[in-house]
C-alpha positions as CSV (number, residue, x, y, z in Angstrom):
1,X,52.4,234.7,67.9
2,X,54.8,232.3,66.5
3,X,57.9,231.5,68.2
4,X,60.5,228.4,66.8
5,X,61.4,226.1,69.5
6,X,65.3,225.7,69.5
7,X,66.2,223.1,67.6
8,X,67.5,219.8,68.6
9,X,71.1,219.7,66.5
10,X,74.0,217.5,67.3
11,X,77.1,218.1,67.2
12,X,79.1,215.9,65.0
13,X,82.9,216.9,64.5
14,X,85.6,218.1,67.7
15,X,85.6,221.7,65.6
16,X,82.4,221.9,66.4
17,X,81.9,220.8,69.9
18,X,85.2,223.5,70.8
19,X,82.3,226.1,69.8
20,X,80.3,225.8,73.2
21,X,83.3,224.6,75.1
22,X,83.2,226.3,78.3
23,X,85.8,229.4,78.1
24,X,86.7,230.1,81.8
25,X,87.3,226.6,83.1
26,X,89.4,228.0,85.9
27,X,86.6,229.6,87.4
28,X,84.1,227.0,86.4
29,X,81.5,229.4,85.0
30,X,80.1,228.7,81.3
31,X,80.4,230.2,79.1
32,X,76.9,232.1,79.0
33,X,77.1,233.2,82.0
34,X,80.5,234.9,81.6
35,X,79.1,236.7,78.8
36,X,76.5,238.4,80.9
37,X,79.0,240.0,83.4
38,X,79.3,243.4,82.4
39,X,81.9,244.4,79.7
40,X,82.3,240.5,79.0
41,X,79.0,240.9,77.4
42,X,79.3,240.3,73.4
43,X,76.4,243.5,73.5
44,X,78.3,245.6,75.7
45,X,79.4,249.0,74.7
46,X,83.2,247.9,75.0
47,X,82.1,245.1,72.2
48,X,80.8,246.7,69.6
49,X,82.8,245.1,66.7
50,X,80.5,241.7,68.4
51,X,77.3,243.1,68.6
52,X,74.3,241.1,67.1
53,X,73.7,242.7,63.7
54,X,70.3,242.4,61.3
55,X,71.1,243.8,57.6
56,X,68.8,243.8,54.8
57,X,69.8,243.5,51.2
58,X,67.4,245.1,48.1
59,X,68.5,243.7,44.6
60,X,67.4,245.3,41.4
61,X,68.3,244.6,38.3
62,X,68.0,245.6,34.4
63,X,66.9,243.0,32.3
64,X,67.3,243.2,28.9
65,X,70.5,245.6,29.1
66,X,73.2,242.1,28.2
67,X,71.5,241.5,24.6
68,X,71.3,245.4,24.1
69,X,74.7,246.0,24.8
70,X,76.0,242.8,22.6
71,X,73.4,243.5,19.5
72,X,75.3,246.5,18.8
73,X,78.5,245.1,18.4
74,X,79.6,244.7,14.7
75,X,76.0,246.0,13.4
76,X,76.7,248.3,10.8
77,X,74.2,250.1,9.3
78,X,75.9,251.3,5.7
79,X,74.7,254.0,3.4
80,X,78.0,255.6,3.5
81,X,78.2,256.6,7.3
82,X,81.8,257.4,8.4
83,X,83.3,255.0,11.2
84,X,82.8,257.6,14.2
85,X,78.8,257.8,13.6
86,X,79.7,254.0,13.3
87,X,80.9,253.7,16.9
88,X,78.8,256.1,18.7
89,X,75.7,254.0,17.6
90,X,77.3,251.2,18.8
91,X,77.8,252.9,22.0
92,X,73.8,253.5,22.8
93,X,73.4,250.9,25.2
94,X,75.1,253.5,27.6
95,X,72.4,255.8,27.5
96,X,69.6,253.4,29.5
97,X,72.6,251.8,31.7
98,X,73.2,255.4,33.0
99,X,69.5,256.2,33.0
100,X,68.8,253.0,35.2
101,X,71.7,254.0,37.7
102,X,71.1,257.9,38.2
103,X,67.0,257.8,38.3
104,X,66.0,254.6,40.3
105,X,68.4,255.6,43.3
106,X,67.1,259.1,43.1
107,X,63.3,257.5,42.8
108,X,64.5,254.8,45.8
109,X,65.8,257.6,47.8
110,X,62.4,259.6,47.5
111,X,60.3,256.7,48.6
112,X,62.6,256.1,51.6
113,X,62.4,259.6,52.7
114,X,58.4,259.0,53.0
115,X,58.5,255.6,54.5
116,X,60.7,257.1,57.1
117,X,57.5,259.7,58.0
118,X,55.3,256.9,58.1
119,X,57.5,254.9,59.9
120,X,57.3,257.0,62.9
121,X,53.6,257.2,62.8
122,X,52.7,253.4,62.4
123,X,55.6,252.0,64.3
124,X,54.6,250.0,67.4
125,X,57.7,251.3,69.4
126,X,59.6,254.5,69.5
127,X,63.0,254.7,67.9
128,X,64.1,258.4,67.1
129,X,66.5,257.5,64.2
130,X,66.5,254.5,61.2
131,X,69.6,254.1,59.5
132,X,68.8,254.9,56.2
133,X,69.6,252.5,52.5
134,X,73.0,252.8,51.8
135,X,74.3,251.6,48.3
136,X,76.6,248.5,48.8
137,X,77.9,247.5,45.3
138,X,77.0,247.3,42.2
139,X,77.7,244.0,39.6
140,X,77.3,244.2,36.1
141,X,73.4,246.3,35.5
142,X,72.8,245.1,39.2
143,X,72.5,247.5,42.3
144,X,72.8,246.2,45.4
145,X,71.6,248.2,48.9
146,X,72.1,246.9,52.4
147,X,70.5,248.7,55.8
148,X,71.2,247.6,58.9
149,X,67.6,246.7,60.7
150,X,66.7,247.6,64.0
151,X,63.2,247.2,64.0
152,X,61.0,244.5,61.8
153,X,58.5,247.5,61.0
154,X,61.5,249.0,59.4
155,X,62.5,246.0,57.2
156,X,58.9,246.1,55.8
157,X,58.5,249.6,55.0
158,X,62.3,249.5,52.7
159,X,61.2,246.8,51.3
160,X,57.9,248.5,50.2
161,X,59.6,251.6,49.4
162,X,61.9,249.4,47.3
163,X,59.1,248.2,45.4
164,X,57.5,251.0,44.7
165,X,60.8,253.3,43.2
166,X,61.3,250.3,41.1
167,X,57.5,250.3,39.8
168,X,57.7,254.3,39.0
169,X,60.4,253.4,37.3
170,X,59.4,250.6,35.4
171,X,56.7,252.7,34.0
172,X,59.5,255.2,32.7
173,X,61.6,252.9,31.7
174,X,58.9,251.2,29.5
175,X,58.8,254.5,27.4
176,X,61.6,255.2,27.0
177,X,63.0,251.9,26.6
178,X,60.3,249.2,25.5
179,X,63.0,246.3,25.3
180,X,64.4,246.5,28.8
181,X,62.8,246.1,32.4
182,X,63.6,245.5,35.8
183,X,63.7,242.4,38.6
184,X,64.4,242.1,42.3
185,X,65.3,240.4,45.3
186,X,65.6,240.6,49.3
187,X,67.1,239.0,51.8
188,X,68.3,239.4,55.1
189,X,71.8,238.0,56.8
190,X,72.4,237.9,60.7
191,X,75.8,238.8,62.0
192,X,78.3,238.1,63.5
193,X,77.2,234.0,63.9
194,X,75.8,232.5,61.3
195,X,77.7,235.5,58.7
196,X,80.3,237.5,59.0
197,X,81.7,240.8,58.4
198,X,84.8,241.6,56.5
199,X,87.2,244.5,57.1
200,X,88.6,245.2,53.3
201,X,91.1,248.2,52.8
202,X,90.6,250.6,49.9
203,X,94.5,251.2,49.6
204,X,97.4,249.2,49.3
205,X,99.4,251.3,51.3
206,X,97.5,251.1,54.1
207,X,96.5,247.3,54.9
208,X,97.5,245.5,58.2
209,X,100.2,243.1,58.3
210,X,98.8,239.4,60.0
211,X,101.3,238.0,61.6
212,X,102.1,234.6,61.4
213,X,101.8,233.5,64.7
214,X,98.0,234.8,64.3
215,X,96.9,233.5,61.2
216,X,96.3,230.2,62.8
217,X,93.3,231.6,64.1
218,X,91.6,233.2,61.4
219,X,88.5,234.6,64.0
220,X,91.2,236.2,66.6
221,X,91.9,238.3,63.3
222,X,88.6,238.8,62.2
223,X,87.9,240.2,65.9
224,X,90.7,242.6,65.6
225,X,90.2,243.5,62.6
226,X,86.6,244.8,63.2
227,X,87.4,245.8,66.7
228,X,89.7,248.8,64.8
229,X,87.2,249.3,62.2
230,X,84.1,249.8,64.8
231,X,86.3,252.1,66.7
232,X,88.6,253.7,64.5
233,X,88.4,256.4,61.2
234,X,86.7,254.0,58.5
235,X,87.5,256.8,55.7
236,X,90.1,253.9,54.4
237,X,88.1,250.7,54.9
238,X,84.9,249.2,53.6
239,X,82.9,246.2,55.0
240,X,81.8,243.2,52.8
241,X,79.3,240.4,54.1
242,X,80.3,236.6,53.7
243,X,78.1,233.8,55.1
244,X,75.4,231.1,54.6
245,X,72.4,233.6,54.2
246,X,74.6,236.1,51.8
247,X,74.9,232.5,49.6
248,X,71.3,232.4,49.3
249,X,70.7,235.9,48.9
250,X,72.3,235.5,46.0
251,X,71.6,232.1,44.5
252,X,67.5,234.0,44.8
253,X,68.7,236.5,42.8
254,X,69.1,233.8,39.7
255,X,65.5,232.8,40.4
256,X,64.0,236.6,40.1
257,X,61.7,237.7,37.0
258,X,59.7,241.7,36.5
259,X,57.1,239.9,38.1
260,X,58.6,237.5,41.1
261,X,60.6,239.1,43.5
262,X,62.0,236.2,45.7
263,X,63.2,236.5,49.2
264,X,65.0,235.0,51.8
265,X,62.7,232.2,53.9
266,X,63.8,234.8,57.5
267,X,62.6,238.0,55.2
268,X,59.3,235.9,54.8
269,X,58.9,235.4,58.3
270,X,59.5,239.4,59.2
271,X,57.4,240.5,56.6
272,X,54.3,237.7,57.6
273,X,54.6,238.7,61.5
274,X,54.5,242.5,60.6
275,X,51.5,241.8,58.6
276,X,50.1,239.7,61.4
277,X,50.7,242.3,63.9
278,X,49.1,245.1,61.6
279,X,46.2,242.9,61.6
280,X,46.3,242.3,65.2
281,X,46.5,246.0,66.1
282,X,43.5,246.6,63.6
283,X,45.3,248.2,61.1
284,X,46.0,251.8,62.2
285,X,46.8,252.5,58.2
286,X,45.6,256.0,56.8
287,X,43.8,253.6,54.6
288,X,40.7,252.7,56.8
289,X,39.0,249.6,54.8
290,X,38.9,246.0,55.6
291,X,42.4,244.9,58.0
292,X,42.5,241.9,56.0
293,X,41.8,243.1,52.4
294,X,44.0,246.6,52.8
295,X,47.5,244.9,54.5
296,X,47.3,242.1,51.4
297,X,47.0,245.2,48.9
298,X,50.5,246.4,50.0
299,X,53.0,246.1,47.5
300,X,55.8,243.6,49.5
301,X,52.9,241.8,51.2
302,X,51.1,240.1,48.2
303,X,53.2,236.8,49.2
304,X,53.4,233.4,46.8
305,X,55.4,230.5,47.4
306,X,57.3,229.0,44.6
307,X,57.9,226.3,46.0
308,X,60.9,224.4,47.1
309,X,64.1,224.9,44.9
310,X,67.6,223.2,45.0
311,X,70.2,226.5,44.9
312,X,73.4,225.2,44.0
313,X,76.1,224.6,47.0
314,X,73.5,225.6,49.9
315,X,72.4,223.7,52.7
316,X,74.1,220.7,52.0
317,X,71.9,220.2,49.2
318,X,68.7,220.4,51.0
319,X,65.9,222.2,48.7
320,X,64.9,225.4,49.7
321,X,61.8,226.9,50.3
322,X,61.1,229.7,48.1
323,X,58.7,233.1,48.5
324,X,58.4,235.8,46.2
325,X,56.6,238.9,46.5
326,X,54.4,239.4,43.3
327,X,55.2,242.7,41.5
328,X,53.1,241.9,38.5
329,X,51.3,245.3,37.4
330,X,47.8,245.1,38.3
331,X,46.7,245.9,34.5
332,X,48.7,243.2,33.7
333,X,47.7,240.0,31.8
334,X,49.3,238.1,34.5
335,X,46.7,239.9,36.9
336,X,44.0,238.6,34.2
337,X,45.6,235.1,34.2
338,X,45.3,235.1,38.7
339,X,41.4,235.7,38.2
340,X,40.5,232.7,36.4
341,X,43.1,230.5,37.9
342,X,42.0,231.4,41.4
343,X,45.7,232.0,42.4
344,X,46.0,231.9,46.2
345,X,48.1,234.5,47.9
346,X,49.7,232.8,51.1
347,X,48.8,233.8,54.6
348,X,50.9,235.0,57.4
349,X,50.3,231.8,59.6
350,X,50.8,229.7,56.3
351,X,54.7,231.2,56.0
352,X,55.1,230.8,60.0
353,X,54.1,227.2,60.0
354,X,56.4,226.2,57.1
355,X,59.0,228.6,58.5
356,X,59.0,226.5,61.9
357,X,59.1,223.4,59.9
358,X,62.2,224.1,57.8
359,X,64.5,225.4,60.9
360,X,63.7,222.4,62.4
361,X,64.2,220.3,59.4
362,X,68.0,221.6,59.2
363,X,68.2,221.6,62.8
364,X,71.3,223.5,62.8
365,X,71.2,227.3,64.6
366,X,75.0,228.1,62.8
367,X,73.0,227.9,59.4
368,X,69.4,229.4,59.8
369,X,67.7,230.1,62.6
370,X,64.8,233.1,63.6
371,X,66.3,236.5,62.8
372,X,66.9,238.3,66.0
373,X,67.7,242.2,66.2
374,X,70.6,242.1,69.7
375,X,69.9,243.4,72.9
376,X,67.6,246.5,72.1
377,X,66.7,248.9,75.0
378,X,63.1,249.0,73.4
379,X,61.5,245.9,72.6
380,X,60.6,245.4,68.9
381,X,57.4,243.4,69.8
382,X,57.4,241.6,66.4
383,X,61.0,240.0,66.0
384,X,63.0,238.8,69.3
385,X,65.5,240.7,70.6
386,X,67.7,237.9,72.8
387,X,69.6,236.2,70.7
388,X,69.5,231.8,71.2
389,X,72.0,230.7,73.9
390,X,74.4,228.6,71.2
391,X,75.1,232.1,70.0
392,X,76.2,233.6,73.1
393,X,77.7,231.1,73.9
394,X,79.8,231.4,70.6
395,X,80.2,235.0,71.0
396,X,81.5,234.5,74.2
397,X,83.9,232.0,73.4
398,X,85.3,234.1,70.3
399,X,85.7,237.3,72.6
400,X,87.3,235.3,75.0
401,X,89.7,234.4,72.1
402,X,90.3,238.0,71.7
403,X,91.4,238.8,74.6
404,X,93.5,235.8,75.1
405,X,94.9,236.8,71.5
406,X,95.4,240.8,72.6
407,X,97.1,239.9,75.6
408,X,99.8,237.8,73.7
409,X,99.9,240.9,71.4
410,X,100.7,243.2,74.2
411,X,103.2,240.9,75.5
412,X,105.2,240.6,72.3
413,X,104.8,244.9,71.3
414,X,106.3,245.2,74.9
415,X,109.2,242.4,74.3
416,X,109.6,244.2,71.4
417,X,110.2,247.5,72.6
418,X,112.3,246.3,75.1
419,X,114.6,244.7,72.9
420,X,114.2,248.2,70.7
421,X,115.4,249.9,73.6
422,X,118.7,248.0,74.5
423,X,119.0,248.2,71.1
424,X,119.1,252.0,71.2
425,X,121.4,251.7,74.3
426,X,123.8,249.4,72.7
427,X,124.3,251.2,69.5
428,X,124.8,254.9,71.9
429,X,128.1,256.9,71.3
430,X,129.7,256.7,74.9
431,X,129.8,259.9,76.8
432,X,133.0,261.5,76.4
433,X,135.1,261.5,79.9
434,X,135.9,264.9,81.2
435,X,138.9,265.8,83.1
436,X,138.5,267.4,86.8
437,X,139.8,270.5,85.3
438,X,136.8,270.8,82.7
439,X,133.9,269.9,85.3
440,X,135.0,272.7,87.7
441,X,135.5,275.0,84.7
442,X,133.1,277.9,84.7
443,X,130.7,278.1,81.7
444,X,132.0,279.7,78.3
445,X,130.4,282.7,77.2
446,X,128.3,282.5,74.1
């Protein structure tokens, strides 16, 4: 099975050597090694706002809805129809917007429920529990879904069960609606290295106040910030995602149609090694026929390559290497048209090889490198769990930070109280001064 050598990057700016400084030059130990000691470890329990995340993001979105919403405006139909039959037949469009949102995330939710039986039946490893889809935001007649993934089987099997909610409801959609339809995307996004998480209050009322002396060092607040939202009440805060891979997980989006679902070059690779493996372990599907022919009949593994696209402000510039799962009905012409043309479908070891190739084209681990799932108690025995060593190292440094940067905070809450107290002391009424007669004076009855 595949495995990317670590690339061979350099270094180029002082910023960027200080990330694999080492961070306990007074006792000489680097900074890897430091972060395998116990609760110095960024994947210790203690750390959890640090831990080595894998999410997944599902796309869908309504094509068609923009020129339905926009031909209505200013149509008037005549005949004598009074202004208020006027407006509410401009105001149609709502009635397949709300249809889209209500019945594809109850369809979606079905189809997860089942991939989470099968899950447990064809899962190489034993994990009790997968977090579930969770909706993450919605823009314009887009939905948008993250899961974090904790085991490459699972990543397939959403994205399959993506696929097929959004083909049931294509199907529906079509009848009730022949002008609109649906496209998607997938990607996935590492974290906390190469992206990060964001710690965004709901309320005014509510958000911290950065000091000055800390906005400096805009990680130091990052790492408190999540350190209170891992191990706090999050009823008041929401995460976002911000990075490289959330860049192109997005720029894909613009490059979707019904039929091409395009994904992120690390989805690829998770999706061709779980394919691979399935093959490998002779295909313990329900569906006993060929290995080879049943695993390339599942939905989100028919894989094409588009080939390779320049997505605006990513990678320096550097054209990127584009897959798409094919979603095209299999009534469809386009089916018809992939007959005579002979189109190929491409192979697991196909997507490994150019996979490899690009990582070590960019040659930078801080921009793309092989998704990796943390330090797992169970292996995954797809997808690595360790993460590369200019991560730890990374990690290590930026906890180090943290505690450097909670110790000064401790130091100044504690100046600060003193001060609070003399305070207090200073602005006390003096005691009154009792006379000898008064002290020795026996208590007055109530």
């Amino acid at each position: 099975m595949f495995r990317a050598k670590p690339p061979r990057f350099v270094l180029k700016s002082s910023t960027e050597c200080s990330l694999i400084m080492t961070i306990n030059e007074a006792s000489g130990k680097h900074p890897s090694e430091t972060a395998e000691e116990g609760n110095d470890s960024p994947t210790s329990d203690d750390n959890e706002h640090i831990k080595p995340r894998l999410r997944l993001f599902l796309s869908i979105d309504l094509v068609g809805s923009t020129a339905l919403k926009q031909g209505k405006i200013g149509e008037r139909q005549g005949g004598g129809s009074s202004d208020l039959e006027e407006i509410e037949r401009s105001s149609r469009w709502r009635d397949p917007i709300l249809y889209f949102y209500q019945v594809f995330q109850t369809k979606f939710a079905q189809k997860w429920k089942r991939a989470e039986v099968e899950l447990k039946l064809y899962i190489p490893t034993r994990i009790e529990d997968f977090e579930e889809p969770k909706f993450w935001k919605a823009a314009g007649d887009e939905l948008i879904y993250e899961q974090l993934i904790s085991n490459s089987y699972q990543a397939c099997w959403s994205v399959r069960a993506w696929i097929s909610a959004a083909e049931e409801f294509r199907k529906e959609l079509r009848n009730k609606y022949p002008s609109l339809d649906v496209k998607m995307t997938a990607w996935v996004a590492g974290f906390p290295v190469i992206n990060s998480e964001v710690v965004l209050r709901k309320t005014t009322h509510n958000n911290e106040n950065i000091s000055e002396d800390n906005s400096s060092d805009s990680m130091a607040v990052l790492m408190q910030q999540l350190e209170k939202y891992y191990s706090s009440d999050k009823k008041d805060a929401v995460l976002d995602y911000i990075g490289p891979s959330m860049d192109i997980g997005f720029r894909l989006c613009s490059l979707s149609t019904p039929r091409e679902m395009p994904i992120s070059l690390e989805l690829a690779y998770i999706l061709s090694e779980v394919r691979k493996d399935l093959i490998d372990r002779g295909n313990r599907l329900s569906d006993k026929s060929t290995p080879q022919e049943n695993i390339s009949n599942l939905p989100e593994t028919t894989l094409r390559y588009m080939g390779r696209k320049s997505l605006k402000g990513v990678l320096d510039g550097r054209s990127y290497p584009v897959f798409w799962l094919d979603v095209a009905e299999k009534d469809s012409i386009e089916s018809a048209e992939d007959a005579i043309s002979e189109r190929k479908k491409i192979t697991p070891d196909q997507c490994l090889r150019l996979f490899k190739a690009f990582v070590e084209e960019v040659n930078n681990p801080l921009l793309i490198w092989e998704p990796y799932l943390g330090e797992l108690k169970e292996k995954d025995g797809v997808i690595k769990s360790a993460h590369p060593p200019v991560h730890k190292k990374l990690l290590a440094k930026w906890l180090n930070n943290r505690k450097a940067s909670g110790a000064v905070e401790s130091e100044r809450e504690n100046s600060e109280n003193e001060r609070s107290v003399a305070t207090d002391q200073s602005n006390a009424l003096p005691a009154p001064e009792l006379s000898q007669e008064e002290i020795l004076a026996p208590p007055r009855a109530c």
